[in-house]
N, CA, C and O atoms as a GROMACS GRO file, in nm:
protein
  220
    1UNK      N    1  -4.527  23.501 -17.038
    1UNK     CA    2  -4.548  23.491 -16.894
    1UNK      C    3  -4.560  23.343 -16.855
    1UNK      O    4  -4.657  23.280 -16.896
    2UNK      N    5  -4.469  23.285 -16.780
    2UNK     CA    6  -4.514  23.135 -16.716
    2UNK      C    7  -4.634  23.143 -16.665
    2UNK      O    8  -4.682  23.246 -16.617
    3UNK      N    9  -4.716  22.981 -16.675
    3UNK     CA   10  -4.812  22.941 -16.631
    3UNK      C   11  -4.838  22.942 -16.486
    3UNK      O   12  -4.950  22.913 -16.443
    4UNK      N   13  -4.738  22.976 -16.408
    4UNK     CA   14  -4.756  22.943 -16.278
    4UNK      C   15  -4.749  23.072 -16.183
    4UNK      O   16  -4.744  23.059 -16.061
    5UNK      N   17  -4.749  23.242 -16.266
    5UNK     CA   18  -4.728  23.359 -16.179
    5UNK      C   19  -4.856  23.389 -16.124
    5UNK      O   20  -4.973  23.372 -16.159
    6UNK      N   21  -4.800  23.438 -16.028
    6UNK     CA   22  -4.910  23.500 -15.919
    6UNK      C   23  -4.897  23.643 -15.880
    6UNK      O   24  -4.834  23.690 -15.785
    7UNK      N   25  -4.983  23.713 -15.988
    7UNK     CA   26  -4.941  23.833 -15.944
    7UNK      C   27  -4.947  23.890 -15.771
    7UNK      O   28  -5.031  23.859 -15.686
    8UNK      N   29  -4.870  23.950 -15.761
    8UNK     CA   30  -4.830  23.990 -15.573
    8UNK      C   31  -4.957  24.123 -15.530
    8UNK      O   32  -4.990  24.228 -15.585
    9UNK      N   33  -4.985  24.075 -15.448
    9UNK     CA   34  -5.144  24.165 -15.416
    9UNK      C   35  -5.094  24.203 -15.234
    9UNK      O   36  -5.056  24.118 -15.153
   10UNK      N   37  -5.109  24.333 -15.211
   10UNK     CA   38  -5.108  24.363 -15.114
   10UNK      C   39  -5.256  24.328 -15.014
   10UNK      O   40  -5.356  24.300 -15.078
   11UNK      N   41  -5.264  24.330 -14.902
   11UNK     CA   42  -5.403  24.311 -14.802
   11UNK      C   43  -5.396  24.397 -14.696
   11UNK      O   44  -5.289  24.391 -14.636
   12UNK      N   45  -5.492  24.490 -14.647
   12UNK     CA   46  -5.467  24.548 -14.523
   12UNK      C   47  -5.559  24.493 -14.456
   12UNK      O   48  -5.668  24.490 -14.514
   13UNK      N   49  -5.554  24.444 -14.345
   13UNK     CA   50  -5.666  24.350 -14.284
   13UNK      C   51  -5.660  24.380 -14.109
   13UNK      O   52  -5.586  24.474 -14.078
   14UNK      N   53  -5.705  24.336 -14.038
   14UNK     CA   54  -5.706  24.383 -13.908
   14UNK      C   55  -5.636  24.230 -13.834
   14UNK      O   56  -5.663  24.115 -13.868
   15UNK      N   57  -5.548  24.272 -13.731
   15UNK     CA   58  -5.443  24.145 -13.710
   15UNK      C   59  -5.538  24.088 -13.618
   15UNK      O   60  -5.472  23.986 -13.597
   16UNK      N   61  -5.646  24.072 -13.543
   16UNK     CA   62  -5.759  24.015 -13.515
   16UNK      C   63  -5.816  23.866 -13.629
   16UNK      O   64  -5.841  23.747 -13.606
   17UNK      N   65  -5.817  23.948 -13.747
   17UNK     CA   66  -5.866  23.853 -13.874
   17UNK      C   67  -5.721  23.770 -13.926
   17UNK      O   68  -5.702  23.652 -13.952
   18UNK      N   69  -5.660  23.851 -13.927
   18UNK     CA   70  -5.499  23.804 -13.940
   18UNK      C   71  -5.501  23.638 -13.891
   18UNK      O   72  -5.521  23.529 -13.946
   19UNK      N   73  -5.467  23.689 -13.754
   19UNK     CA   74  -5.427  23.545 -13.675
   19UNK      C   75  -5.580  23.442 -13.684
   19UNK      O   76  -5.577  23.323 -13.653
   20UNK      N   77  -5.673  23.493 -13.717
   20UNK     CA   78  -5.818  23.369 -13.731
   20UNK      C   79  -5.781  23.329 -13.827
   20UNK      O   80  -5.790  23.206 -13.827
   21UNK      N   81  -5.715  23.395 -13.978
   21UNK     CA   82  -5.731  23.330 -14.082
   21UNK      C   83  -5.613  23.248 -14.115
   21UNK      O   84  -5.598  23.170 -14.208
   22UNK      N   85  -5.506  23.291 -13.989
   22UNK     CA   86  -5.360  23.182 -14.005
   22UNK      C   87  -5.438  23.063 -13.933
   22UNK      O   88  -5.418  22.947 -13.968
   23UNK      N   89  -5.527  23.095 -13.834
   23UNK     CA   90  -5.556  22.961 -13.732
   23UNK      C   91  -5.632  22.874 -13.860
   23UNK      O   92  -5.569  22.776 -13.900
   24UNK      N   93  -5.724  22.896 -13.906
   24UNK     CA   94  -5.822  22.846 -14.025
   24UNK      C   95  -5.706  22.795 -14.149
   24UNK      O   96  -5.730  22.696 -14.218
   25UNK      N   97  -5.611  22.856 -14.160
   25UNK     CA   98  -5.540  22.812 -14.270
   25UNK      C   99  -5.415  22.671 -14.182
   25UNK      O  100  -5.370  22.581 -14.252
   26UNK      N  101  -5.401  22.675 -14.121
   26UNK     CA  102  -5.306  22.580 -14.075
   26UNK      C  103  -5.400  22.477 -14.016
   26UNK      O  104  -5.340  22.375 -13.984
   27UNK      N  105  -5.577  22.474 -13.986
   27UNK     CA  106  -5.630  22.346 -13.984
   27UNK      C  107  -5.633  22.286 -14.085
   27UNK      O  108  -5.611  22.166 -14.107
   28UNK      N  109  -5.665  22.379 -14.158
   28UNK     CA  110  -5.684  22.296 -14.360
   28UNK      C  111  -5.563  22.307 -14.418
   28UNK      O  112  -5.545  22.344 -14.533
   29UNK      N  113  -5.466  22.269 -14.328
   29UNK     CA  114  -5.329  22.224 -14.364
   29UNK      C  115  -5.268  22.312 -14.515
   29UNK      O  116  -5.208  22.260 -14.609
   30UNK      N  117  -5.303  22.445 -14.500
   30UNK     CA  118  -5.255  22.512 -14.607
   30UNK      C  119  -5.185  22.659 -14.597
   30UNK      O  120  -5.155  22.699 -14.485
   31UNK      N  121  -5.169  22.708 -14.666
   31UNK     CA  122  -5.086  22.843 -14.660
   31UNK      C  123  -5.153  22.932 -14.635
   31UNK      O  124  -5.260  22.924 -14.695
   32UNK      N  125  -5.141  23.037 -14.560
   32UNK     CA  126  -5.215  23.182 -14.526
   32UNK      C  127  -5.289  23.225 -14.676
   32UNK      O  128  -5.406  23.255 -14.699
   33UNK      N  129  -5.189  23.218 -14.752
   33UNK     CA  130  -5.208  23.264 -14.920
   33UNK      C  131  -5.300  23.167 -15.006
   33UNK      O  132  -5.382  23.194 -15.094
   34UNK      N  133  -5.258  23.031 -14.946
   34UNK     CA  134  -5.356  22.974 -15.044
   34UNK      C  135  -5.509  22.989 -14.944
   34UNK      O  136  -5.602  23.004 -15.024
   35UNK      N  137  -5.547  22.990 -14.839
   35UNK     CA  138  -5.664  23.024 -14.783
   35UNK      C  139  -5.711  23.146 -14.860
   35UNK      O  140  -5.794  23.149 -14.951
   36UNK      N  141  -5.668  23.212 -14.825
   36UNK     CA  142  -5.741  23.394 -14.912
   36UNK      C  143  -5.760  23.334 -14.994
   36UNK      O  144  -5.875  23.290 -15.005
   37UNK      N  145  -5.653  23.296 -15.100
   37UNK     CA  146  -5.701  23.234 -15.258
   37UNK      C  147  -5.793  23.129 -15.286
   37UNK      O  148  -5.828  23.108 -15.402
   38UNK      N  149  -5.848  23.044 -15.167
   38UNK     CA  150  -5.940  22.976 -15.140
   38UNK      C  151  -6.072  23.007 -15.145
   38UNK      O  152  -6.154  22.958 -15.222
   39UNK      N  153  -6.095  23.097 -15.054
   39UNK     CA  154  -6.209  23.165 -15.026
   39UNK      C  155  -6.227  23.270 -15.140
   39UNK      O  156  -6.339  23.303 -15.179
   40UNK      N  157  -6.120  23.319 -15.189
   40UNK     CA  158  -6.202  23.379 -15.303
   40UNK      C  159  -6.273  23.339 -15.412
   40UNK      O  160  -6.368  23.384 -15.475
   41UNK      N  161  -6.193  23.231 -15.418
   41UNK     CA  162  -6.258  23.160 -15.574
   41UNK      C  163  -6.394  23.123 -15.510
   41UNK      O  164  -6.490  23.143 -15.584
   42UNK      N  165  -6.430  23.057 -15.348
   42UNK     CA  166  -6.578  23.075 -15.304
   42UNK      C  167  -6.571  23.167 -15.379
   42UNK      O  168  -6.519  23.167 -15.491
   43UNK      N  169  -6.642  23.289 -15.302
   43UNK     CA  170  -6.637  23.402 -15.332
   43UNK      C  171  -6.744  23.446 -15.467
   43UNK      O  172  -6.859  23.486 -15.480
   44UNK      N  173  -6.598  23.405 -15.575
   44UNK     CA  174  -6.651  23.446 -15.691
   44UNK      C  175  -6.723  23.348 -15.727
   44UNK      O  176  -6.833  23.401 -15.743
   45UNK      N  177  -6.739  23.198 -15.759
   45UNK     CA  178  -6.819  23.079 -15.801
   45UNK      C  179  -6.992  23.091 -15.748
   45UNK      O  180  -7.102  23.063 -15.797
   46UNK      N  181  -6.939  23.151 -15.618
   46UNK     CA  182  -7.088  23.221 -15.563
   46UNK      C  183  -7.150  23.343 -15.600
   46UNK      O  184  -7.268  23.372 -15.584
   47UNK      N  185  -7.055  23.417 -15.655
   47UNK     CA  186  -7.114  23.534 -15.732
   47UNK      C  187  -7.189  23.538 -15.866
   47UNK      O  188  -7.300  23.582 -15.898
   48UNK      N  189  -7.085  23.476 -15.936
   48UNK     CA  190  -7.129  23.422 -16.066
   48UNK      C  191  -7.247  23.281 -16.086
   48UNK      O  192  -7.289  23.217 -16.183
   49UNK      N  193  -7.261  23.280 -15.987
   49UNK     CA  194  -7.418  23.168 -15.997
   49UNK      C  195  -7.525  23.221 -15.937
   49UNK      O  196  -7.631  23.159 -15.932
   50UNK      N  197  -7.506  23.358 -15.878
   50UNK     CA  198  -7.597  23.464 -15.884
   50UNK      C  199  -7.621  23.522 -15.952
   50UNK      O  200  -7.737  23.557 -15.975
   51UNK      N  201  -7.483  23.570 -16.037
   51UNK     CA  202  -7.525  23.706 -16.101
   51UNK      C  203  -7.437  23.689 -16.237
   51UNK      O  204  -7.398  23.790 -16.295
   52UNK      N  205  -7.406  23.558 -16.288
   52UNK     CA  206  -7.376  23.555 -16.417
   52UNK      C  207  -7.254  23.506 -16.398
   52UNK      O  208  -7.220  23.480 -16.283
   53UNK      N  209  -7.159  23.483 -16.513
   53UNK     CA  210  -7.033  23.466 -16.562
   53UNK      C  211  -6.984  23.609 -16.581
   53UNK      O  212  -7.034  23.708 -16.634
   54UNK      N  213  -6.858  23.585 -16.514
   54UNK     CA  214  -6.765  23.736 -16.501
   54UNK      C  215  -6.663  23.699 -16.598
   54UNK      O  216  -6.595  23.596 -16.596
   55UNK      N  217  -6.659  23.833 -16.720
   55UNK     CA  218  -6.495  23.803 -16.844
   55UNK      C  219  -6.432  23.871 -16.824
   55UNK      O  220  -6.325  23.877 -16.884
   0.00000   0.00000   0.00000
């Protein structure tokens, strides 16, 4: 498998959140995709300094 795949993940989201999170992603000069992928790694870095290291 190359180093660089991204497995393809579907989202059902409400087009309300949609267009906030294109507005939020095009201030921080980035991709719709890399935002989600942004905030998740929040997300998880915040999880796991709660509640442990996830394997």
């Amino acid at each position: 498998m190359p180093g660089n795949y991204y497995t393809p993940f579907s989202l059902r989201i409400s087009e309300d959140l949609l267009e906030k999170v294109k507005y939020i992603a095009k201030e921080n000069k980035r991709s719709m995709n890399k935002e989600v992928e942004f905030v998740l790694e929040k997300y998880v870095k915040t999880y796991e300094k709660d509640n442990g290291s996830i394997n």
